[in-house]
KEZALO-821013 format. One line per 10 residues: for each residue x, y, z of N, C-alpha, C. Coordinates in steps of 0.001 Angstrom, whole numbers, padded with zeros to 6 digits. Atoms other than C-alpha are relative to their C-alpha. Layout:
BEGIN
X,Y,Z,X,Y,Z,X,Y,Z; ...
***
This chain:
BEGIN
-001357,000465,-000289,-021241,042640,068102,000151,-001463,-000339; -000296,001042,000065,-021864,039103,068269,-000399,-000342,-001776; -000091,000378,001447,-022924,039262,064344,001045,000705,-000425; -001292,-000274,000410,-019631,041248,063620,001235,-001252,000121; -000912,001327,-000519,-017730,038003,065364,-000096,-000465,-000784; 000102,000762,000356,-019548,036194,063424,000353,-000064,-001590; 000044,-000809,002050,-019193,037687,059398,001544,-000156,000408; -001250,000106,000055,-015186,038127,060794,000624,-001237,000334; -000221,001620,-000037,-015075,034094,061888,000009,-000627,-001579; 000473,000512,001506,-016781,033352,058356,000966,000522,-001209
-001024,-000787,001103,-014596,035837,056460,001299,-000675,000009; -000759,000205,-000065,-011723,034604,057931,000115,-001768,-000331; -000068,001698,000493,-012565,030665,057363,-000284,000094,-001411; -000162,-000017,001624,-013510,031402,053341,001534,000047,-000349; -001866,-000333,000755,-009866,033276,053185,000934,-001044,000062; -000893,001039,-000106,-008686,030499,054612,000198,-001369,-000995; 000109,001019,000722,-010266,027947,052369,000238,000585,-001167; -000453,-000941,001418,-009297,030512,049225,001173,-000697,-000145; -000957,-000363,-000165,-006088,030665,050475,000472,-001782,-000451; -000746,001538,000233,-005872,026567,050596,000112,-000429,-001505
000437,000479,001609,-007427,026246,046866,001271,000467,-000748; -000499,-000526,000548,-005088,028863,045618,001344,-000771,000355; -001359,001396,-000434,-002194,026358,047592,-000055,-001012,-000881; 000067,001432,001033,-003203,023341,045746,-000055,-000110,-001151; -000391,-000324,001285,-003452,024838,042600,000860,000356,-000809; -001170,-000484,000326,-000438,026140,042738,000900,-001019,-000251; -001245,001596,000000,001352,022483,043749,-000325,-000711,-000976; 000210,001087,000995,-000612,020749,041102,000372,000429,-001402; -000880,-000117,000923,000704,022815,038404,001313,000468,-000396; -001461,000250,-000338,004103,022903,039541,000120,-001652,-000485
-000189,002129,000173,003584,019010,039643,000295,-000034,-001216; -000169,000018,001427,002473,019091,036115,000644,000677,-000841; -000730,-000473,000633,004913,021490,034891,001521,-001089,-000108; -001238,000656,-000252,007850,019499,036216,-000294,-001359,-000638; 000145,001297,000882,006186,016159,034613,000036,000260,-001290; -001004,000279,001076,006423,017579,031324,000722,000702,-000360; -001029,000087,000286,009475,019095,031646,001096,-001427,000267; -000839,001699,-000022,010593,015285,032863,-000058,-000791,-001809; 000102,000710,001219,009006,014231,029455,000531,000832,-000936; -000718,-000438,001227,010226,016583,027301,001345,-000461,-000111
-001578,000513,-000803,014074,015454,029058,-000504,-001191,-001182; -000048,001014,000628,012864,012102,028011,-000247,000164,-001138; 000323,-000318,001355,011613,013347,024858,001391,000130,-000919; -001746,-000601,000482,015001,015015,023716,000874,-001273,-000019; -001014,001725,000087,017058,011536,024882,-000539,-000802,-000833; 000121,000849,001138,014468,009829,022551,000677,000143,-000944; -000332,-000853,001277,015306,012175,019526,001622,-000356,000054; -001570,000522,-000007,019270,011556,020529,000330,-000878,-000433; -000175,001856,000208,019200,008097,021051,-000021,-000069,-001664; 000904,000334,001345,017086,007825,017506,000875,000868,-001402
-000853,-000871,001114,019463,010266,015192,001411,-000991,000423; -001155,001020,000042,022538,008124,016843,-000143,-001286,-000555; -000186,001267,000547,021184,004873,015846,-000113,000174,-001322; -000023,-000382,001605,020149,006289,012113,000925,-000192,-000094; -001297,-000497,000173,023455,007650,011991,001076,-001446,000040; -000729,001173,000433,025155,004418,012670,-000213,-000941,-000576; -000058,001272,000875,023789,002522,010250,000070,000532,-001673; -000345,-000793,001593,024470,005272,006988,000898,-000345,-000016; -001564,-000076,000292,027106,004822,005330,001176,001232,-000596; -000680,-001043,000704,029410,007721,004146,-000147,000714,-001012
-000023,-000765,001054,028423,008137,001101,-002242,000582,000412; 001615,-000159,-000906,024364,008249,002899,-000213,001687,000583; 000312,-001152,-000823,025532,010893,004988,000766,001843,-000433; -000334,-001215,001217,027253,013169,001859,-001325,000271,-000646; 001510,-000178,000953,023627,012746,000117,-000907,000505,000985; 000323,-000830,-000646,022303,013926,003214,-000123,001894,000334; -000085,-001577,000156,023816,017357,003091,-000255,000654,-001768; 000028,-000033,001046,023125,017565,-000581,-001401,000746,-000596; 001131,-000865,000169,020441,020194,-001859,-000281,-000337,-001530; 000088,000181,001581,019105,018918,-005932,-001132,000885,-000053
000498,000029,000771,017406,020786,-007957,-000878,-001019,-000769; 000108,000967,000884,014828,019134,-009656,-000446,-000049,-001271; -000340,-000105,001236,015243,019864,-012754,001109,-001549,-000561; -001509,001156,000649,018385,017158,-012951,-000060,-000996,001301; 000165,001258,-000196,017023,014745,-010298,-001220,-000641,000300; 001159,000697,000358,014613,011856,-010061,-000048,-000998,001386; 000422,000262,-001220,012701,010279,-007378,001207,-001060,000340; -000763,001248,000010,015292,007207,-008327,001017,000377,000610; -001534,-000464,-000510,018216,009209,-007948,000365,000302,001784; -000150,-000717,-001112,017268,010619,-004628,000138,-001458,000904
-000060,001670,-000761,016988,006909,-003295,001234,-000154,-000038; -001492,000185,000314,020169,006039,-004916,001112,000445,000722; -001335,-000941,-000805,022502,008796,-003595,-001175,000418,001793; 000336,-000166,-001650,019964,009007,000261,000020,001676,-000097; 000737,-001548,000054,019213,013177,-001307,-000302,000151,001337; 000717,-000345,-001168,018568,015039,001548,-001025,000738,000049; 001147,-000781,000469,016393,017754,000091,000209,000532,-001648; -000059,-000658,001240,015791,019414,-003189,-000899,001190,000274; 000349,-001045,-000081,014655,022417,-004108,-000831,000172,-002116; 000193,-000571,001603,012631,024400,-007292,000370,001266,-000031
000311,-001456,000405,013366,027832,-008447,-000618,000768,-000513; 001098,-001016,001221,011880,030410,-010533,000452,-000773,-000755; 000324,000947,001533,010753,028548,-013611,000682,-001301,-000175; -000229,000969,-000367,011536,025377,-012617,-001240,-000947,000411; 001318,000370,-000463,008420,022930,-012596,000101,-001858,-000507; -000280,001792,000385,007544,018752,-012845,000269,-000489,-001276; -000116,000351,001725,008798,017471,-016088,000474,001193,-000674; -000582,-001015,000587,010057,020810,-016900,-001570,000566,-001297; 001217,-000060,000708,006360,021323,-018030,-000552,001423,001239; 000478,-001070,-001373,005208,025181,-016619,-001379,000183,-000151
001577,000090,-000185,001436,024276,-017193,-000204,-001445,000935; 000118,001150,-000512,002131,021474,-014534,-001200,000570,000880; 001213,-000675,-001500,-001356,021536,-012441,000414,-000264,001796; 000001,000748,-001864,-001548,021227,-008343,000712,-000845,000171; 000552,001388,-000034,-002437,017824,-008858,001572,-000889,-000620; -001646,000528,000176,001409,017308,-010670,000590,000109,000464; -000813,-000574,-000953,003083,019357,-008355,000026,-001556,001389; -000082,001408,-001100,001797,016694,-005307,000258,-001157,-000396; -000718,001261,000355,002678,013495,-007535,001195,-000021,000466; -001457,-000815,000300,006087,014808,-007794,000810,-000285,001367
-000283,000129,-001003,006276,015480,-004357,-000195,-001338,000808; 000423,000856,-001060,004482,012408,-002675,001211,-001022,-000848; -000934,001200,000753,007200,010232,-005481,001662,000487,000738; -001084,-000398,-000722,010129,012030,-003965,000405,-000239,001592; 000039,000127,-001910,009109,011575,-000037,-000088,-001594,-000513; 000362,001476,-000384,007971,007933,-001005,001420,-000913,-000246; -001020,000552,000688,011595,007344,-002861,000884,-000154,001233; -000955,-000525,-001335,013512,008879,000289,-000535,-001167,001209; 000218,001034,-000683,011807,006402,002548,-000193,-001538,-000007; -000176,001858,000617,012308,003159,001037,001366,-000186,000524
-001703,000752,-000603,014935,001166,003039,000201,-000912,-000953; -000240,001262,001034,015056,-001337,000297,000956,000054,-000774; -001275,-000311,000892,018123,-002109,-001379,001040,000822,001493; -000763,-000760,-001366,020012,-000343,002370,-000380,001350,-000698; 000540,-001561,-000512,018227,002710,001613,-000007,000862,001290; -000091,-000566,-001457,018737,005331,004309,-001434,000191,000538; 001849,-000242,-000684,014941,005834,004979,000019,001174,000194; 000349,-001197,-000752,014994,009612,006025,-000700,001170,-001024; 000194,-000619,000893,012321,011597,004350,000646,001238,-000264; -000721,-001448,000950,013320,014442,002126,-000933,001390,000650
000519,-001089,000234,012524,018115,002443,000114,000580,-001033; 000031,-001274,001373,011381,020409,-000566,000055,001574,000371; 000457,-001212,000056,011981,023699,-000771,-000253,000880,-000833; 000296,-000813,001313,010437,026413,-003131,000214,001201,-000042; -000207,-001641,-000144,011144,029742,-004028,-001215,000267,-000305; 000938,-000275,000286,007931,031378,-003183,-000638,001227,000646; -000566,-001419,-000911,008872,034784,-001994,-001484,000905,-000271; 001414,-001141,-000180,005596,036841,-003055,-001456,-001259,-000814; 001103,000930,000328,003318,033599,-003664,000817,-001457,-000824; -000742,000585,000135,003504,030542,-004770,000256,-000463,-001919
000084,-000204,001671,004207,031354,-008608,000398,-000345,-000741; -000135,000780,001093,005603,028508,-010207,-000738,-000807,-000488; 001232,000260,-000162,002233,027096,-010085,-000864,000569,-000628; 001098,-000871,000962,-000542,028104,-013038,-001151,-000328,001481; 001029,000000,-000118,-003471,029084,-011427,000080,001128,002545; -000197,-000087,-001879,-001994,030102,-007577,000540,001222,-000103; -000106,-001297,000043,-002147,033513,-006301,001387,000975,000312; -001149,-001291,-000239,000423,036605,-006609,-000167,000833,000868; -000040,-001409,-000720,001336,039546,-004909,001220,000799,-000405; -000992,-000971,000672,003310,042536,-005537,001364,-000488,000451
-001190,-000088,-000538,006932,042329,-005184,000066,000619,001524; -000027,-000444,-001452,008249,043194,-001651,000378,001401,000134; 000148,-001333,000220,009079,046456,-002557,-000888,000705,000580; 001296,-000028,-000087,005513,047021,-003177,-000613,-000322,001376; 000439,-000493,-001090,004541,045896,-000395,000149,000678,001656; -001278,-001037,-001207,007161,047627,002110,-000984,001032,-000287; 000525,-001613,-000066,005136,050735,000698,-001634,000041,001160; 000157,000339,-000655,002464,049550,002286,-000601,-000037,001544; 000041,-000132,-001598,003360,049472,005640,-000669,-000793,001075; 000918,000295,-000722,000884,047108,006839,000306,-001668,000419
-000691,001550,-000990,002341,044115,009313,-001473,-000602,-000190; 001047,001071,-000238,-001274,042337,009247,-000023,-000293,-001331; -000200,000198,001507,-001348,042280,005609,000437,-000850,-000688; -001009,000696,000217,001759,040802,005772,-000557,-001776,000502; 000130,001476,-000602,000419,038070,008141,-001198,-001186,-000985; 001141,000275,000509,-003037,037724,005837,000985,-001215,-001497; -000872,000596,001627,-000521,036897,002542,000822,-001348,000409; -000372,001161,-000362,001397,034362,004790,-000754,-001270,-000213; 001169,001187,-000444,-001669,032121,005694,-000276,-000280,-001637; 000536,000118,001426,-002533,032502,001723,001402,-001621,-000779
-001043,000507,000689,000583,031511,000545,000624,-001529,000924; 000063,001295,-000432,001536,028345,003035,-000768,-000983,-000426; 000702,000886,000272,-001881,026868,002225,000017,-000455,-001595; -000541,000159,000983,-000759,027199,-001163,001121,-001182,-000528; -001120,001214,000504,002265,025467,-001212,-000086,-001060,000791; 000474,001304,-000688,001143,022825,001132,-001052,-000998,-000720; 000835,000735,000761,-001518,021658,-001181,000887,-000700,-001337; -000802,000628,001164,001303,020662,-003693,001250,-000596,000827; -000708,001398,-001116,002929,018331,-000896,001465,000626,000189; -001376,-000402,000249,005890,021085,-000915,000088,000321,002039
-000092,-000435,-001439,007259,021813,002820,001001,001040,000652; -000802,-001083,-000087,009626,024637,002914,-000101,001504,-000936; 000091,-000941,000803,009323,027986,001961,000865,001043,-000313; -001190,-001116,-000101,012293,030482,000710,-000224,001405,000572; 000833,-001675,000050,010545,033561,002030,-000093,-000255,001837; 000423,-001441,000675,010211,035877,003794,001842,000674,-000449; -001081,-000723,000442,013096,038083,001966,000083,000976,001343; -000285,-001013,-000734,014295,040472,004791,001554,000618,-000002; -000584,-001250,000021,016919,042301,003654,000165,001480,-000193; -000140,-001285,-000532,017632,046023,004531,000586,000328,-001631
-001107,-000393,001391,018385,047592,000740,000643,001669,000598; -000460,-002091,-000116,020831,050970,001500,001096,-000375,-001341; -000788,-000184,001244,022334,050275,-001886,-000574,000316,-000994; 000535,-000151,000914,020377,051364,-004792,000227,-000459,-001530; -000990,000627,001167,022852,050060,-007490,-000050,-001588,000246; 000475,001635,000371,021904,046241,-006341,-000868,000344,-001253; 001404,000582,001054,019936,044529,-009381,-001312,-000430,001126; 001377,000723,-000454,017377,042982,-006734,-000831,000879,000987; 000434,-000608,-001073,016378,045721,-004467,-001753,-000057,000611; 001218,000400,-000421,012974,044942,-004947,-000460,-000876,000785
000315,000898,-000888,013066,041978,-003078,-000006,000493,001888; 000013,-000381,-001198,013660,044218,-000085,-001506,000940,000429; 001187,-000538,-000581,010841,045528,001852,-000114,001391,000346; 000025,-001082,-000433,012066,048565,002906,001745,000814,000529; -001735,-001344,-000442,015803,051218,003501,-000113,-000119,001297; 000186,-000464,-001493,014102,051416,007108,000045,-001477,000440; -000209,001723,-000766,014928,048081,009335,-001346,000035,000382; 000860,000560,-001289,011725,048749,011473,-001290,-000806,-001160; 000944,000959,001085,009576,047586,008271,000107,-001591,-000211; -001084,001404,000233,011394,044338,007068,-000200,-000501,001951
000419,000503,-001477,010932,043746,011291,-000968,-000518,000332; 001568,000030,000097,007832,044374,011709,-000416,-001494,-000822; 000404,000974,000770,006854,042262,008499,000573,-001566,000396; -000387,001323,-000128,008977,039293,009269,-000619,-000801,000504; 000519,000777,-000787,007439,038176,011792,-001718,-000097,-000025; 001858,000133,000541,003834,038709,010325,000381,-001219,-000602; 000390,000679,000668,004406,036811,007834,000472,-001660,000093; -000746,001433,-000759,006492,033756,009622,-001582,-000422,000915; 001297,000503,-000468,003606,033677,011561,-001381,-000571,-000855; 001190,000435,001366,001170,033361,008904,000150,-000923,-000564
-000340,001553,000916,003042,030816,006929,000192,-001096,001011
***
């Protein structure tokens, strides 16, 4: 009896000291949840603050070259300074110098002369770097030497969401090594027309494919 007292004294003082741990663990990451949701608050009012003061020191024609998407085919790191470009873009067969044996190694000039142009306040330059974006829907294939994949068609047949995610990771590290930072992809439209010209770019007639995949391959890239 008196060792039953004693195991139900002991039992009951552990639960108790459980019970306190599992208390204090609980308040301390409450604490720390609520500190950085305080900093993210402050975070966000930085980012405000910091886009309002940009903003009031562009000038009009700063903040038209802002919304402004070039091709660069027809502009130059100069130009993008000049008019404060906000991004450009390449397409299919579209490459540096209009040269389609440009290597990597031209591709990132290209790019690091375009970000370095966009951030020059000199002369009341707006300073705000540029974004590139590439069309690089089944790889990144304006690029000799950088890997393909079938049309999306192709690989709608398929069927295979990890696949999808494997070709992402391929293809990001791809176009990241040529200082590019946007990617036009993934294609997810639903083809129920057969008489489009592009249907190939669709993945699949069935939504749950094109679903599925999207989010493989967003993840991946």
């Amino acid at each position: 009896m008196h060792s039953f007292s004693f195991f139900s004294r002991a039992n009951t003082f552990f639960s108790g000291k459980k019970a306190s741990l599992v208390m204090l663990v609980a308040v301390v990451f409450s604490l720390l949840l609520l500190q950085s949701c305080l900093n993210n608050a402050d975070y966000q009012d930085d980012i405000e603050l910091r886009v309002n003061e940009i903003l009031a020191k562009m000038t009009l024609e700063q903040k038209v070259g802002q919304m402004i998407q070039a091709e660069i085919k027809y502009i130059t790191p100069e130009k993008v300074k000049k008019y404060a470009i906000g991004s450009i873009l390449n397409g299919g067969g579209s490459f540096p110098d209009q040269n389609k044996y440009s290597t990597a190694s031209d591709w990132l000039a290209l790019a690091d002369a375009y970000y370095q142009a966009s951030i020059d306040v000199g002369d009341g330059g707006a300073g705000i770097p540029i974004i590139w974006g590439t069309d690089a829907v089944h790889g990144h294939n304006n690029v000799i030497g950088a890997t393909l994949f079938p049309h999306n068609i192709g690989l709608g047949a398929a069927n295979d969401p990890k696949l999808m995610h494997a070709i992402g990771e391929v293809v990001a590290k791809e176009v990241a090594v040529t200082g590019i930072d946007w990617i036009f992809a993934p294609t997810v439209a639903v083809v129920k027309d057969y008489r489009w010209g592009r249907t190939y770019e669709g993945f699949s007639a069935e939504p749950e494919i094109p679903s599925n995949y999207a989010s493989e391959i967003i993840k991946g890239m």
